[in-house]
C-alpha positions as CSV (number, residue, x, y, z in Angstrom):
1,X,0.0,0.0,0.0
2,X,1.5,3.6,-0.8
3,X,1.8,6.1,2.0
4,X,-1.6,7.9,3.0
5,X,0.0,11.1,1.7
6,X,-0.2,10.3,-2.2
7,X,-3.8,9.5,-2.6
8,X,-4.5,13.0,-2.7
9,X,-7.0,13.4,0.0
10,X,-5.1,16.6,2.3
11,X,-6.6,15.1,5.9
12,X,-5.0,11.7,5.6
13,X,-1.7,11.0,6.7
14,X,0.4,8.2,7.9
15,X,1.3,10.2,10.3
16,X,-1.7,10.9,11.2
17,X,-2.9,7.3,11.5
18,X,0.3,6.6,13.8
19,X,-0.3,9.2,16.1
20,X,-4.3,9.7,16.3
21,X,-5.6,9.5,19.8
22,X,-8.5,10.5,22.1
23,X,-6.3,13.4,23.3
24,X,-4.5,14.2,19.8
25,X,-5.6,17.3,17.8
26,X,-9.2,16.4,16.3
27,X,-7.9,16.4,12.6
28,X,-11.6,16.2,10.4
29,X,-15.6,16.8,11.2
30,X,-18.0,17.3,8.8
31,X,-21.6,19.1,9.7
32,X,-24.5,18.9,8.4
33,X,-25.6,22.7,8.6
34,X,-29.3,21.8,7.5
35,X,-31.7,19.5,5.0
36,X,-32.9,22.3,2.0
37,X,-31.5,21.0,-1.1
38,X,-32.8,22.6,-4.5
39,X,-31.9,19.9,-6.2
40,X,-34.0,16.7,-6.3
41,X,-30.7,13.8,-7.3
42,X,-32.1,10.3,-7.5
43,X,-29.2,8.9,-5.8
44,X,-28.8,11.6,-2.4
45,X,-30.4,10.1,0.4
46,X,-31.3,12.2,2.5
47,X,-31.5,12.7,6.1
48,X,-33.5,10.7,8.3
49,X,-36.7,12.3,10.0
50,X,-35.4,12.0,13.4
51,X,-32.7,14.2,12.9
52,X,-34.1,17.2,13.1
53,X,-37.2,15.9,15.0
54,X,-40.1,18.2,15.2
55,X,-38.1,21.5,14.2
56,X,-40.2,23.5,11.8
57,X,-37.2,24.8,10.0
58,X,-34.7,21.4,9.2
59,X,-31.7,23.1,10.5
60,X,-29.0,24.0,12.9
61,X,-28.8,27.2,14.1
62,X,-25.9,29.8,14.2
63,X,-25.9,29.7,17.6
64,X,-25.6,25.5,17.5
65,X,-23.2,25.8,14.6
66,X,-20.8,28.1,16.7
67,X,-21.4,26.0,19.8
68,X,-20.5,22.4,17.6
69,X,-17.2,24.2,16.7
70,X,-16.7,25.2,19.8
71,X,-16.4,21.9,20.9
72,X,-14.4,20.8,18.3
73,X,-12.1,22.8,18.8
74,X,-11.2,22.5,22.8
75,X,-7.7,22.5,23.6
76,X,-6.4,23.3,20.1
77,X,-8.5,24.4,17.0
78,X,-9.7,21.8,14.8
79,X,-8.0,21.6,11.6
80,X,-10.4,20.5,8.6
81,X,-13.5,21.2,8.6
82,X,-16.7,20.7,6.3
83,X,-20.0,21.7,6.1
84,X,-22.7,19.8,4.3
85,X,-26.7,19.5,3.7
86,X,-28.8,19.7,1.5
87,X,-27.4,22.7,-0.2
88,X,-25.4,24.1,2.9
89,X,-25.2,27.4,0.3
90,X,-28.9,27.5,0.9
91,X,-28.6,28.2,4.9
92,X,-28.8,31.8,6.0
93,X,-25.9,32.4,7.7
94,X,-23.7,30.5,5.7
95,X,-21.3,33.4,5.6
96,X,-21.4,33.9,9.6
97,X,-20.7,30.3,9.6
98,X,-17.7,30.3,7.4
99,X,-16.0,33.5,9.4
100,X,-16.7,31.8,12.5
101,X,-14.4,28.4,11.4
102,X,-11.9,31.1,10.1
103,X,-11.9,33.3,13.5
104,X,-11.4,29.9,15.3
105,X,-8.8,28.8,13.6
106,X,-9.0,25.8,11.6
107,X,-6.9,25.4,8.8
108,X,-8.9,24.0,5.7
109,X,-12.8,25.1,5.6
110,X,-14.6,23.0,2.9
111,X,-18.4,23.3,1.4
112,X,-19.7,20.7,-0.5
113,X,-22.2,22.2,-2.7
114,X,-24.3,21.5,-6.0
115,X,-22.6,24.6,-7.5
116,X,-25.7,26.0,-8.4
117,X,-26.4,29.3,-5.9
118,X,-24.9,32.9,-7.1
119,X,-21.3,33.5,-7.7
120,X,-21.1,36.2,-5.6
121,X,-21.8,34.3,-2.6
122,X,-19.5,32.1,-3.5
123,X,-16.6,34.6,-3.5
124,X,-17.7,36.2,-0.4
125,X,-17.1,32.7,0.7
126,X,-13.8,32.4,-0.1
127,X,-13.2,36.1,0.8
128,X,-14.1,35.2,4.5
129,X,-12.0,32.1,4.4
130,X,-13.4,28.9,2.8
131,X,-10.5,27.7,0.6
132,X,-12.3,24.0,-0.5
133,X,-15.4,23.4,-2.6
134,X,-16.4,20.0,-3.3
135,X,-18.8,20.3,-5.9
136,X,-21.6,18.2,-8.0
137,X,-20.7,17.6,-12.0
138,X,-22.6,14.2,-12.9
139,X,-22.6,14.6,-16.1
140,X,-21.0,17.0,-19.6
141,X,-23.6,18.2,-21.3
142,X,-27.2,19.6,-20.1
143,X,-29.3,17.1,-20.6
144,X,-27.3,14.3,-18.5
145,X,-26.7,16.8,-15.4
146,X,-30.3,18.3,-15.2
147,X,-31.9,14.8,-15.5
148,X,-29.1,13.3,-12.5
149,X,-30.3,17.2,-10.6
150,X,-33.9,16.6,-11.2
151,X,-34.3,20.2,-12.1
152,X,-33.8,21.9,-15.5
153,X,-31.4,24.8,-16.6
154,X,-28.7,24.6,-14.1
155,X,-25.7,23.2,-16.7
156,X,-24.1,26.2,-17.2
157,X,-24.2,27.9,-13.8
158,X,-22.5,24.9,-12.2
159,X,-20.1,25.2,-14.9
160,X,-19.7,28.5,-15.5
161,X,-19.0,28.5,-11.3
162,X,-16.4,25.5,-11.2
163,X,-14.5,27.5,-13.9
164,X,-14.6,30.7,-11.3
165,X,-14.2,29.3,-8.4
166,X,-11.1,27.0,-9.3
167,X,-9.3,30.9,-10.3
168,X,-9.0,31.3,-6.4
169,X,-8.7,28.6,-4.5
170,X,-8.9,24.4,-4.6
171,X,-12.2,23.0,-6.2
172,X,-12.6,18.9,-6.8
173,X,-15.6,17.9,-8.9
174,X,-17.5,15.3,-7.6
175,X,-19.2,12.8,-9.8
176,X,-21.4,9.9,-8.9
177,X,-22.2,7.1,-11.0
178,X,-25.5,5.5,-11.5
179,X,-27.0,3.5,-14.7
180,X,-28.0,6.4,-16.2
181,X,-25.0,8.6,-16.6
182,X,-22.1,5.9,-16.4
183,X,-21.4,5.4,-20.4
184,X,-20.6,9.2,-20.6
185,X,-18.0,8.7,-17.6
186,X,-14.9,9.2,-19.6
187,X,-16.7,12.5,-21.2
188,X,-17.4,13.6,-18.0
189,X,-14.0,13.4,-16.8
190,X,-12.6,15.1,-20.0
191,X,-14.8,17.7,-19.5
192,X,-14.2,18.4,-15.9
193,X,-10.4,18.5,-16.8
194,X,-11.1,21.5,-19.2
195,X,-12.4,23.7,-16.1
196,X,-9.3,24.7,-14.4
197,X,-10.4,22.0,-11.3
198,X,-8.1,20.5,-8.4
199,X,-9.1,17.3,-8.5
200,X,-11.9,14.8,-9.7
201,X,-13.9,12.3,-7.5
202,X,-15.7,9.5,-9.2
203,X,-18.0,7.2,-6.7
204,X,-21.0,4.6,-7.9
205,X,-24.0,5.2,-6.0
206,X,-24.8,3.4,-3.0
207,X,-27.7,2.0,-5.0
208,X,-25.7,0.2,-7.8
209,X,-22.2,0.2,-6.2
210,X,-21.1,-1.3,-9.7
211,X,-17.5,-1.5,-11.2
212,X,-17.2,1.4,-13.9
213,X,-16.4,0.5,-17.1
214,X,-13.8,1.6,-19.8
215,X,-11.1,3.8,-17.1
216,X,-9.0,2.5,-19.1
217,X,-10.0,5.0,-22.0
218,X,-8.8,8.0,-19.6
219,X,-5.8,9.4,-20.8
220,X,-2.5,9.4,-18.9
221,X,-2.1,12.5,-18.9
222,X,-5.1,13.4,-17.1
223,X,-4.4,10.4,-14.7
224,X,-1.2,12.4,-13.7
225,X,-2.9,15.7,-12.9
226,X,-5.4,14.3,-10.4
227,X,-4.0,12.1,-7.2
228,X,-7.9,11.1,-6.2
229,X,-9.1,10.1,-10.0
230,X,-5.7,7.9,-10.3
231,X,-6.2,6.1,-6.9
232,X,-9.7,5.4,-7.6
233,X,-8.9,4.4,-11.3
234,X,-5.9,2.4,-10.0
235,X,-8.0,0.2,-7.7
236,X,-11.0,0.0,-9.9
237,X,-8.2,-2.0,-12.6
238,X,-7.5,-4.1,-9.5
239,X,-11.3,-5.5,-9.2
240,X,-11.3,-2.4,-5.9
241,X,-14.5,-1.0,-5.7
242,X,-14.8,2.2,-3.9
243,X,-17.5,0.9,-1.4
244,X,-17.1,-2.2,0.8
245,X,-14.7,-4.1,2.9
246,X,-12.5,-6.6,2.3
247,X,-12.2,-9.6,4.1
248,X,-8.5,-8.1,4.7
249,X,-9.4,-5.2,5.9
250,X,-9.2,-3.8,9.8
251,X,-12.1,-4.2,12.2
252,X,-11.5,-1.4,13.9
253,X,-12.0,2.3,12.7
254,X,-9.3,4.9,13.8
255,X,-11.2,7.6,11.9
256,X,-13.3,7.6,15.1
257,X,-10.6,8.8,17.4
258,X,-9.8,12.0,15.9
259,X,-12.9,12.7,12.5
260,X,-16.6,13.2,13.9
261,X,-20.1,14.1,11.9
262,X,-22.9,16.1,13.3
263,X,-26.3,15.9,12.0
264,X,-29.5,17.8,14.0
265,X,-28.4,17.1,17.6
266,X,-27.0,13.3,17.1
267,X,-23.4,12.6,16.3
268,X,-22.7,9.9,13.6
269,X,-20.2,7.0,13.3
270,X,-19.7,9.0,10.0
271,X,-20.9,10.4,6.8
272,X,-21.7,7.3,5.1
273,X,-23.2,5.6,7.7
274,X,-25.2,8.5,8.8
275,X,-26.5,9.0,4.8
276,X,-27.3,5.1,5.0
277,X,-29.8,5.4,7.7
278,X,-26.8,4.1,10.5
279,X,-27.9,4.8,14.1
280,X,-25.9,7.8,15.7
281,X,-23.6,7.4,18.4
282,X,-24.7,9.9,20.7
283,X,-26.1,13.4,21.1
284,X,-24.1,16.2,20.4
285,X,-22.2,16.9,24.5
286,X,-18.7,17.9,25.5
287,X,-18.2,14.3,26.0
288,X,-18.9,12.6,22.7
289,X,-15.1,12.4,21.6
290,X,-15.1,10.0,24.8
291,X,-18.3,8.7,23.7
292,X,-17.0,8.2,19.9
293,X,-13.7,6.3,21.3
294,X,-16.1,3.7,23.5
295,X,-17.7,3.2,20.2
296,X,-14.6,2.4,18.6
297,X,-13.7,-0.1,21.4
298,X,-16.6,-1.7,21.0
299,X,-17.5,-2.0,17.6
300,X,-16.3,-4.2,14.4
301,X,-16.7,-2.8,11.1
302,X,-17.2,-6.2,9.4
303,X,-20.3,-6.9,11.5
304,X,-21.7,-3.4,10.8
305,X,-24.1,-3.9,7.3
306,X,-23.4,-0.2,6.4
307,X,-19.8,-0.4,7.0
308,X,-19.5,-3.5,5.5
309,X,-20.9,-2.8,2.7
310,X,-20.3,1.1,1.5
311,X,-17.1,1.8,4.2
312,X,-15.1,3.9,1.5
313,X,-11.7,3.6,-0.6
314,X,-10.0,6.1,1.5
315,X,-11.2,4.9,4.9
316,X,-10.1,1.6,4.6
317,X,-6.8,2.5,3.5
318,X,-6.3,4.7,6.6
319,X,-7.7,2.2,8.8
320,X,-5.5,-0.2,7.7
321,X,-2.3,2.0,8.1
322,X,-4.0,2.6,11.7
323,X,-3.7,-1.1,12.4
324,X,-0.5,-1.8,11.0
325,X,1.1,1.9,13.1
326,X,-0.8,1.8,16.0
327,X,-1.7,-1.9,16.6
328,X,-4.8,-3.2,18.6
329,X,-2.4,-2.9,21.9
330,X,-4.4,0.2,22.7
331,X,-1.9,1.7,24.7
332,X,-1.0,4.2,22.1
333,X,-4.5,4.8,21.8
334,X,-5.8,6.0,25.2
């Protein structure tokens, strides 16, 4: 396995997976900032009911945002950070939000968004201090991308936006792959390249969870530019799919000591789990790094359905660095 470092996602390191504790600096959370979306994808699923409970409005408030960083950030400032819906573009104090990460400190501040609001908020964005945008590009032309949004007339913002965006600071273009958009994957990625973008993430959708078919038609030179495209295409020529575990594979996930995922007022195993309908960990405390590490002790990934099934590319990988640095003796754990 190549170091942690070359697969092109910035959070993960070896060194990272050597040295992550329940006292070490927390190094990733991702929160969900509220459930709007004005898109209708066929493939997004959602947020449970119970998340947000009775709440007339589905969505945290500044106040909870603030406080959730807060507490991420005890003892020494988080240092990635991302904030994710529905369309977290679409919440109202999305630029409060983003200053607020940036006043406490943390290093990388990402959005994943469908690309579609107004440019202007999106430089105000990066004006206040969000330097990553994960954003939605599932398909090259019109018709594909408006029939995988489930809304018409949005092909050109997006694109028109990536193209901005990617002047001023580090954009990767996600794309997810269902039946209906996978034969114009290699287009897709072409096209992507020709916007000025950081980096390209193909996934199959929970759904399918299929191998894709002709990566071998991607040139090499695009290959090179992108670290995350050429470690997903790499393992997808091994028979790798991005989702799944390996019989292989740890049974323990490290991500859990030092990552976390906040949805409503529960706090989630993590973002894949929580979007399969897993059961959170806790409620959202000062104690649920504590709480997150007793799940950890107590848990195997390969009796978990979601895990076992959809547990990510990247996750594995780190968790099996994690087992291989910092063994099972847990006493470079606690």
């Amino acid at each position: 396995m190549n170091k942690l470092e070359e697969i092109g996602f910035y959070t993960l390191s070896d060194q990272r997976a050597a040295t992550t504790s329940i006292t070490s600096q927390m190094k990733r959370c991702e929160l969900i900032i509220l459930e709007k979306c004005n898109f209708r994808c066929g493939y997004c699923r959602g947020l449970k009911d119970e998340i947000y409970g009775d709440r007339k409005i589905k969505q945290l408030s500044l106040e909870e945002i603030k406080q959730n960083i807060d507490y991420w950030c005890e003892g020494q400032p988080l240092e990635n950070i991302r904030f994710s819906g529905g369309e977290p573009t679409l919440h109202k104090n999305i630029v409060e939000i983003i200053s607020y990460a940036k006043e406490k400190g943390i290093k990388r501040i990402a959005i994943s968004t469908n690309g579609s609001n107004k440019i202007e908020l999106y430089k105000k964005l990066i004006d206040v201090g969000c330097n990553d945008f994960s954003i939605s590009l599932d398909g090259c032309c019109s018709g594909d991308v408006d029939k995988m949004a489930g809304v018409t007339g949005v092909f050109e913002t997006i694109v028109n936006n990536i193209r901005e965006i990617s002047k001023s600071t580090y954009v990767t273009v996600g794309v997810v792959l269902t039946p209906e958009n996978v034969q114009s994957c290699i287009d897709t990625i072409k096209f992507a390249d020709s916007l000025g973008i950081s980096d390209i993430r193909i996934i199959s959708a929970a759904q399918w969870n299929q191998p894709i078919p002709d990566l071998d038609k991607i040139p090499q030179e695009i290959l090179d530019k992108y670290p995350i495209l050429k470690y997903r295409v790499n393992h997808f020529s091994k028979g790798i799919n991005v989702r799944g575990i390996q019989t292989t594979d740890n049974h323990r996930c490290g991500l859990m000591l030092d990552d976390s995922i906040i949805a409503g007022e529960y706090v989630f195993k993590c973002i894949i789990h929580m979007r399969e309908g897993g059961q959170p960990v806790c409620k959202v405390s000062k104690d649920m790094r504590q709480k997150r590490f007793e799940y950890m002790m107590n848990s195997d990934t390969h009796e978990d359905p979601i895990c076992k099934k959809n547990c990510l590319d990247v996750c594995r990988d780190f968790n099996n660095i994690f087992d291989k640095l910092n063994p099972l003796g847990i006493e470079n754990i606690i």
